[in-house]
C-alpha positions as CSV (number, residue, x, y, z in Angstrom):
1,X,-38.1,-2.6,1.1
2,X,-38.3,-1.4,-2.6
3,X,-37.1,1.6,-1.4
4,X,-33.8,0.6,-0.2
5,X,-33.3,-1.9,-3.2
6,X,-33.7,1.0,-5.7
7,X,-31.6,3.8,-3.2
8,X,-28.6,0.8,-3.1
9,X,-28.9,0.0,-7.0
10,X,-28.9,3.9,-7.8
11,X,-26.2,4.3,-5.3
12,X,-24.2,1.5,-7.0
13,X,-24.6,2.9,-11.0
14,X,-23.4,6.2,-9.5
15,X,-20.3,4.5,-8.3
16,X,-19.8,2.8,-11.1
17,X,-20.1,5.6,-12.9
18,X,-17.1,7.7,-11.1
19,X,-14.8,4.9,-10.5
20,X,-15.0,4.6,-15.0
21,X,-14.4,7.8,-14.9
22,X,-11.6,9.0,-17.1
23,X,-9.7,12.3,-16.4
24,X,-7.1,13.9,-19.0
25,X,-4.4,15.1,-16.7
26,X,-3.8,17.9,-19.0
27,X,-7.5,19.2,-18.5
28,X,-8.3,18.1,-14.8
29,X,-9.2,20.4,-12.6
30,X,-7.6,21.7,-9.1
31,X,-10.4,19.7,-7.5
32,X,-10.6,16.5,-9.5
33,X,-6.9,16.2,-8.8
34,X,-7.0,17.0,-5.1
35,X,-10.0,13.8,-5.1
36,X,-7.5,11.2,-6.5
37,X,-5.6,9.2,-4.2
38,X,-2.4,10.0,-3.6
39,X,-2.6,13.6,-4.6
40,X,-2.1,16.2,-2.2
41,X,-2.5,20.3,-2.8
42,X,1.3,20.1,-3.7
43,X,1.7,17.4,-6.4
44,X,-1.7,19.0,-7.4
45,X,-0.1,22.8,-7.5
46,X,3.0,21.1,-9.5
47,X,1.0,19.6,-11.6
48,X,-1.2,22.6,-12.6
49,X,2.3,24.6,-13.1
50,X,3.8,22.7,-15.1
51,X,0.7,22.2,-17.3
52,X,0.5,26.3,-17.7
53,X,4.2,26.3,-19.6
54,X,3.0,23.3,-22.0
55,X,0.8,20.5,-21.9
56,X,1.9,17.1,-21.5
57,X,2.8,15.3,-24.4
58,X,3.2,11.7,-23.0
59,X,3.6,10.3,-19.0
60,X,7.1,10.5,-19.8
61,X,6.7,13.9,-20.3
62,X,5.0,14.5,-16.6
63,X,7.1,11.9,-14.8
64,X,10.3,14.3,-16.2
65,X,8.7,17.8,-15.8
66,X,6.3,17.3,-12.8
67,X,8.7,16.7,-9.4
68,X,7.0,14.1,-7.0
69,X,5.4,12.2,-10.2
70,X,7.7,9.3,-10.7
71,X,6.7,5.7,-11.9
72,X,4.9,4.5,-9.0
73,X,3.0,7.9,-8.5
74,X,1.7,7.1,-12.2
75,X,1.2,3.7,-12.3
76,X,-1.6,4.0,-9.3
77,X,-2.8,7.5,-11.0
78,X,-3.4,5.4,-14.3
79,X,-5.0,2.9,-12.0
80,X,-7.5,5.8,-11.1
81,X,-8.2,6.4,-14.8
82,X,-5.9,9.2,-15.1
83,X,-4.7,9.7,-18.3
84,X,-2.1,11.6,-20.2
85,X,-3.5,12.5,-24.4
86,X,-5.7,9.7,-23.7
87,X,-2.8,7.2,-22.5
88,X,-3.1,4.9,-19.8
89,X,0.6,5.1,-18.2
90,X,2.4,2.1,-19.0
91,X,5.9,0.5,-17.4
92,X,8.7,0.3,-18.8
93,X,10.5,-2.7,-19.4
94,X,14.0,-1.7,-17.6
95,X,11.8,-0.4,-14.7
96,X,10.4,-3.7,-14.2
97,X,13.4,-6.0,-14.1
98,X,14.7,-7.0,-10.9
99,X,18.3,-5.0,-10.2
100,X,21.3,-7.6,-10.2
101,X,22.7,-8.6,-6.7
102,X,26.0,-7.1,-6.6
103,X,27.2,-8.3,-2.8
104,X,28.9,-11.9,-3.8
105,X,28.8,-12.7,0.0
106,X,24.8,-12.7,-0.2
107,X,25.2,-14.7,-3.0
108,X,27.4,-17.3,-0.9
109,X,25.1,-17.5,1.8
110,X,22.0,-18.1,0.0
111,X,24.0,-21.1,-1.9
112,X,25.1,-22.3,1.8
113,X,21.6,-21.6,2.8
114,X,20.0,-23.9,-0.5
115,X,22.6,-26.8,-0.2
116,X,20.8,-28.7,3.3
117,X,17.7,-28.7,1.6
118,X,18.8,-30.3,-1.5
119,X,21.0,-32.5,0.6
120,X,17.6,-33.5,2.1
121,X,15.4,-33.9,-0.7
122,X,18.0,-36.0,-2.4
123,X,18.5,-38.5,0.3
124,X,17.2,-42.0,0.2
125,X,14.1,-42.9,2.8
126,X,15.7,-45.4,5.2
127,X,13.9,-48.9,5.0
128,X,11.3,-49.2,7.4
129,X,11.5,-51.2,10.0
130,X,9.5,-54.3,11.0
């Protein structure tokens, strides 16, 4: 029994250990970049190319220069503790706002869609009956 209580608590504080892990992506290696999630032998090869002509100066910088790195692709690498000149990747503010709905008709139909249910919510509970 102590056995397995000291195997699961030295199992656990090694996990720990490599999930805190923090990994510059300018000094990763091929193999710590093929382990991440997300990150396939092609992302990791463009990665590793692009790196060789200069390193990274922000995640702007690798979302621009490194193709199949774009916001989403960062956000869940930074998740990972991936890291960028010791940056955790951060969104930007016009990435985050919802995108206007352009199509007036939609617009028309969700109004139509809203008015019976205010119509309803408004009304007065008929007396009761005795």
């Amino acid at each position: 029994m102590l056995k397995k209580i000291t195997g699961a608590l030295l199992a656990f504080g090694f996990a720990s250990l490599t999930w805190a892990q923090q990994i510059d992506l300018n000094k990763a290696t091929e193999v710590e970049l093929d382990a991440l999630k997300g990150v396939g032998p092609v992302l990791t090869k463009a990665v590793m190319d692009e790196r060789k002509k200069a390193p990274f100066k922000n995640w702007e910088d690798a979302t621009n220069r490194v193709k199949g790195l774009g916001s989403q692709k960062a956000s869940s690498l930074s998740e990972q503790g991936v890291r960028v000149q010791g940056s955790a990747y951060n969104v930007k503010a016009a990435e985050t706002k919802p995108t206007a709905n352009k199509d007036p008709s939609a617009d028309k139909a969700a109004a139509k869609a809203a008015k019976p249910a205010a119509a309803e919510s408004s009304a007065k509970p008929a007396p009761a009956k005795n």
